[in-house]
C-alpha positions as CSV (number, residue, x, y, z in Angstrom):
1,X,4.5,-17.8,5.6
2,X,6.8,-17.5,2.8
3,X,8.8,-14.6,1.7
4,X,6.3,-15.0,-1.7
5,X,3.3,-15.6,0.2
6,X,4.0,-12.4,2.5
7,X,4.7,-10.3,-0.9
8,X,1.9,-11.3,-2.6
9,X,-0.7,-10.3,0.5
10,X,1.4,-6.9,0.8
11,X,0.9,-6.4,-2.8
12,X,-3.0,-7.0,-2.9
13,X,-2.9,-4.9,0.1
14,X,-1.0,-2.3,-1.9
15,X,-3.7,-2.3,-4.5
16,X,-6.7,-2.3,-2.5
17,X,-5.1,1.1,-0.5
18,X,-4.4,2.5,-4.4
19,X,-8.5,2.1,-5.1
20,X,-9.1,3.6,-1.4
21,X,-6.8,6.6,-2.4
22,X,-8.0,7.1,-5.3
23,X,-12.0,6.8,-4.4
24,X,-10.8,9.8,-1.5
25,X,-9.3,11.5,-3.9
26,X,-12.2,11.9,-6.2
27,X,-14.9,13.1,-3.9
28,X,-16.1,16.5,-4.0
29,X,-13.8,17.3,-0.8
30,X,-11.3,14.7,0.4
31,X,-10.1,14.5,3.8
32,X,-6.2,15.7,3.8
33,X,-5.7,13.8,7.3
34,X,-6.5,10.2,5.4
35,X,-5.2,10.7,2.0
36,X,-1.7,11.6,4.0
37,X,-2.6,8.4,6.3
38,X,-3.4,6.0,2.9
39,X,-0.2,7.4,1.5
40,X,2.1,6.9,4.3
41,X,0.8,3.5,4.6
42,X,0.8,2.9,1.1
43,X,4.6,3.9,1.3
44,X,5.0,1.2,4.5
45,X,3.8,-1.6,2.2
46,X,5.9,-0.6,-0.5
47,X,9.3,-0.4,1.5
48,X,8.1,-3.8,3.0
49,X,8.0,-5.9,-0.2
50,X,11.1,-3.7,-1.4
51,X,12.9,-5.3,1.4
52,X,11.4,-8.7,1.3
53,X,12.2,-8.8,-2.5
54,X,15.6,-8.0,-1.9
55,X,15.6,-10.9,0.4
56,X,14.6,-13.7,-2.2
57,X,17.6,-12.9,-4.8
């Protein structure tokens, strides 16, 4: 898999943790344990294509 390829699955998982963050936090009493385990992912993902970008330049 390409360095694109591999970016553009971590972005669209990026997004789809983003709608599963933000559905947790808007219900009437969101779990702390997986909103901190959405973001730290979340932040994974992010760090990953950072790095990958900085790769393709």
């Amino acid at each position: 898999m390409s360095n694109e390829a591999r970016i553009d699955s971590l972005m669209q998982r990026h997004a789809g943790l983003e709608a599963q963050l933000h559905a947790e936090e808007t219900r009437p009493a969101p779990d702390a344990s997986a909103l901190h385990k959405l973001k730290c992912e979340k932040l994974k993902i992010k760090d990953e294509i950072a790095r990958l970008s900085g790769s393709i330049h």
